[in-house]
C-alpha positions as CSV (number, residue, x, y, z in Angstrom):
1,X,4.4,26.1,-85.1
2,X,2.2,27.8,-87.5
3,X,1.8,32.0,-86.5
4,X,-2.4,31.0,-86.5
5,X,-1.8,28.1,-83.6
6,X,0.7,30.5,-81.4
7,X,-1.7,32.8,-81.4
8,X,-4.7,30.2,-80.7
9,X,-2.6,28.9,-78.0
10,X,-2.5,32.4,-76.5
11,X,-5.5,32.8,-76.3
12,X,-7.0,30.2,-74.8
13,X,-4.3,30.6,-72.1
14,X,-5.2,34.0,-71.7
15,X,-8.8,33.0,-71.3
16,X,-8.1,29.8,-69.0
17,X,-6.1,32.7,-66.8
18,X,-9.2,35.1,-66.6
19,X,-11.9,31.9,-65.8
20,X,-9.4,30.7,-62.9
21,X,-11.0,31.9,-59.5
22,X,-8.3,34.0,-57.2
23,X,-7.6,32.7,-53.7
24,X,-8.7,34.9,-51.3
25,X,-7.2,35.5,-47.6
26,X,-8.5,36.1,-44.3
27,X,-6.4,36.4,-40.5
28,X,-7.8,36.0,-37.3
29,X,-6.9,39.5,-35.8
30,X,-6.1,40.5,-32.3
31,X,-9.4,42.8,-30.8
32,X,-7.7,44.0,-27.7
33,X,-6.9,47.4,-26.8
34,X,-3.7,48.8,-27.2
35,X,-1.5,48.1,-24.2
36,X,-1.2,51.0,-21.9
37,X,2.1,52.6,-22.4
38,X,3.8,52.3,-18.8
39,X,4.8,48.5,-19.1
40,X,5.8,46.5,-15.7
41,X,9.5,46.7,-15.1
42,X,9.6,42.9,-14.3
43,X,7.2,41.2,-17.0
44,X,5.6,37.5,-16.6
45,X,6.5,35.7,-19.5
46,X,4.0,33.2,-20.7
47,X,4.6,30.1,-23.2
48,X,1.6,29.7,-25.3
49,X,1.1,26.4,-27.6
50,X,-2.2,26.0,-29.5
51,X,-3.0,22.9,-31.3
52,X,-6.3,22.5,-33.4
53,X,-6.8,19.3,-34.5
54,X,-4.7,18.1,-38.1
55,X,-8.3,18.1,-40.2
56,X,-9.0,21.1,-39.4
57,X,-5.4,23.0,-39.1
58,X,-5.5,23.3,-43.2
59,X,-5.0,26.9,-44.8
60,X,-8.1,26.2,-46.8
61,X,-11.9,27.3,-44.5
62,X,-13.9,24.3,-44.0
63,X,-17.4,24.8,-43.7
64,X,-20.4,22.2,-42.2
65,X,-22.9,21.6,-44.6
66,X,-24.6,18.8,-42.4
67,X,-23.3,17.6,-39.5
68,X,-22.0,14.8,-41.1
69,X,-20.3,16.5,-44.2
70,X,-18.1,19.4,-45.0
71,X,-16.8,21.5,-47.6
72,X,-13.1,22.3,-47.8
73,X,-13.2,26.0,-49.9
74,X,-10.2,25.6,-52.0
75,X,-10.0,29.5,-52.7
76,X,-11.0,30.8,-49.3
77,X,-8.1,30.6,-47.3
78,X,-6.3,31.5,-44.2
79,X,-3.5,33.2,-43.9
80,X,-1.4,31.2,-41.9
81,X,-2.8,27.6,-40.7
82,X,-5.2,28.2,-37.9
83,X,-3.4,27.3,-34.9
84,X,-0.5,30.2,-35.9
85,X,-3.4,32.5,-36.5
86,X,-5.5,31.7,-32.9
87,X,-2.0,31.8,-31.4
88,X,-1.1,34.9,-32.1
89,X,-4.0,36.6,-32.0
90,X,-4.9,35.5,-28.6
91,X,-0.9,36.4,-27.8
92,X,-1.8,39.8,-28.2
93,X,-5.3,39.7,-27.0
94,X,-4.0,38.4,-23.7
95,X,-1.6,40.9,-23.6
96,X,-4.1,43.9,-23.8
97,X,-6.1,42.5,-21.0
98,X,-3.0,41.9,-18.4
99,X,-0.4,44.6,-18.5
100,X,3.0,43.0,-17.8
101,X,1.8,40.2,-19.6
102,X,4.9,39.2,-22.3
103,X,3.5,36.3,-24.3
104,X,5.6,33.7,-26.7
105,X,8.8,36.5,-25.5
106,X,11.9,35.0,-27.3
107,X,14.5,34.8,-24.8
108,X,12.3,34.1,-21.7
109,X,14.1,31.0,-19.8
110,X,12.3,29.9,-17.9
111,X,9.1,31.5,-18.6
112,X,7.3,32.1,-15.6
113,X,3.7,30.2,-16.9
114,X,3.1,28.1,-19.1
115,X,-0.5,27.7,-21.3
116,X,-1.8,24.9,-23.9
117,X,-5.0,25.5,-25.6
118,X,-6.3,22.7,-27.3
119,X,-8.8,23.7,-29.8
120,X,-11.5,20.7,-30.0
121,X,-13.9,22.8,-32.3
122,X,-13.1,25.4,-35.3
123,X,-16.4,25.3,-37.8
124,X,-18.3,27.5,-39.6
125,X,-22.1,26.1,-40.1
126,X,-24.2,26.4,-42.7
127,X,-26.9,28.3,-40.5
128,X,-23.6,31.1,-40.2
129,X,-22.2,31.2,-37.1
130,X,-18.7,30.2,-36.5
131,X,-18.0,27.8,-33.3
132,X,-15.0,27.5,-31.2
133,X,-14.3,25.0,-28.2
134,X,-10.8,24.5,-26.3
135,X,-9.7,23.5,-23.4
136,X,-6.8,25.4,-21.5
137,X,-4.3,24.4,-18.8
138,X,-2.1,27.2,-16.9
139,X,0.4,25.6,-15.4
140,X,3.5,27.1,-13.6
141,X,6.3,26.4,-15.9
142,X,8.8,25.6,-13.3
143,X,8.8,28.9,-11.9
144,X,7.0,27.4,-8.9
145,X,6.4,24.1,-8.1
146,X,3.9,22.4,-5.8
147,X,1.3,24.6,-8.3
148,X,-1.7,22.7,-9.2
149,X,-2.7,23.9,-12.9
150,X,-5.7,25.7,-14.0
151,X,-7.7,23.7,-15.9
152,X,-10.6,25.1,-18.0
153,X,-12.7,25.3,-21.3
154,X,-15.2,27.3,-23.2
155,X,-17.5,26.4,-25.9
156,X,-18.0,30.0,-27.9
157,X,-20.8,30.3,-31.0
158,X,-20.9,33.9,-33.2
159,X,-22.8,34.7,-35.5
160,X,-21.7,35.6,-38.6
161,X,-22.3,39.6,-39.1
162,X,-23.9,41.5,-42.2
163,X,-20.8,42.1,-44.5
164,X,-21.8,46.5,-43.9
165,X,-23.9,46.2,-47.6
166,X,-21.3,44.2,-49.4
167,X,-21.6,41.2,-51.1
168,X,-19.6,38.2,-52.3
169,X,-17.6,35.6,-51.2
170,X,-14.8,38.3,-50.1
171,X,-17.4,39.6,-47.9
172,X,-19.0,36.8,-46.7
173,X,-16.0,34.5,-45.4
174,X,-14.3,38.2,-44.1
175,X,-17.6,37.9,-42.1
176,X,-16.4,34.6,-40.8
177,X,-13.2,35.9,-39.9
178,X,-13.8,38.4,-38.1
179,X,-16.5,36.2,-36.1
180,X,-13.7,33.7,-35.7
181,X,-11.8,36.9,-34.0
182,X,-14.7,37.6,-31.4
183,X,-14.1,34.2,-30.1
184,X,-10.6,34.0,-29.5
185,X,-11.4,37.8,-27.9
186,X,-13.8,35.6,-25.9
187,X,-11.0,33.1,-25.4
188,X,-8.5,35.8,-23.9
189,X,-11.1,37.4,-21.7
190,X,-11.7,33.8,-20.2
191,X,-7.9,32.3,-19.7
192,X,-6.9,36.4,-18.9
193,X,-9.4,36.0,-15.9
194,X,-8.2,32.5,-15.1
195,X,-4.1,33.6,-15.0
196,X,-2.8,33.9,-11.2
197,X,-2.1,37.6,-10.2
């Protein structure tokens, strides 16, 4: 290979690596206060599974351009697929709002309760505002039996908040993340309200 063509070769590599867009990453964080520091001496441990359905439990965001057609962002992308993220941010969330609370604690046999959270509805629309529906069942894991579970469900819309002055896409779909985070905060304060005493 001629010294010219190596050198045309880098070049063109070097410029195909500067045009490629970077993936960008966004979590679904916990907003809960801090857990008071005294912590029961006999914890409930709670089993949390959340499923979102397989379409929309991708790494990449999906946005609703019409109601009847999306756009999957390629280089917009969640940390972790969305279930993991919902999960343990509610986890946490949950365990800021009920002190004692132990949530997805390794080791916990048999955990006292037990709670499913079926995620029906994860968009973000085109008019911005991010929607989350589930569905939730408590139930008692065993513990107790004769319990009838609590059965219950929320339909939550944010809107998608000014990015402080910043602009772009990094500040736009953080927008969406953290609007995302106000709904599973929204979750937790429901289901934490729901949870026997």
């Amino acid at each position: 290979m001629s010294a010219r063509l190596a050198t045309a070769l880098a070049l063109t590599g070097a410029l195909l690596a500067c045009a490629a867009p970077r993936d960008r990453f966004y979590v679904i964080a916990p907003l809960g206060a801090a857990p008071p520091p005294a912590v029961a001496m006999h914890p409930t441990a709670i089993a949390l599974r959340v499923r979102v359905p397989p379409a929309l439990d991708r790494a990449p965001l999906v946005v609703h351009t019409t109601a009847a057609q999306v756009q999957v962002l390629e280089h917009e992308r969640w940390l972790g697929l969305p279930s993991e993220q919902i999960e343990a941010a509610l986890a946490r969330d949950l365990e800021a709002r009920r002190p004692g609370l132990w949530v997805n604690a390794a080791g916990a046999s048999p955990p006292a309760m037990q709670l499913a959270i079926d995620v029906t509805r994860m968009s973000v629309t085109a008019d911005e505002t991010v929607q989350l529906d589930a569905h939730w069942r408590i139930s008692d894991g065993g513990a107790v039996t004769g319990s009838a579970p609590i059965i219950g469900d929320v339909a939550l819309v944010e809107p998608v908040s000014s990015s402080g002055g910043r602009s772009g896409p990094d500040a736009r779909y953080g927008a969406v993340a953290t609007a995302f985070s106000r709904a599973v905060a929204t979750l937790a304060d429901r289901v934490a309200a729901a949870l026997p005493r």
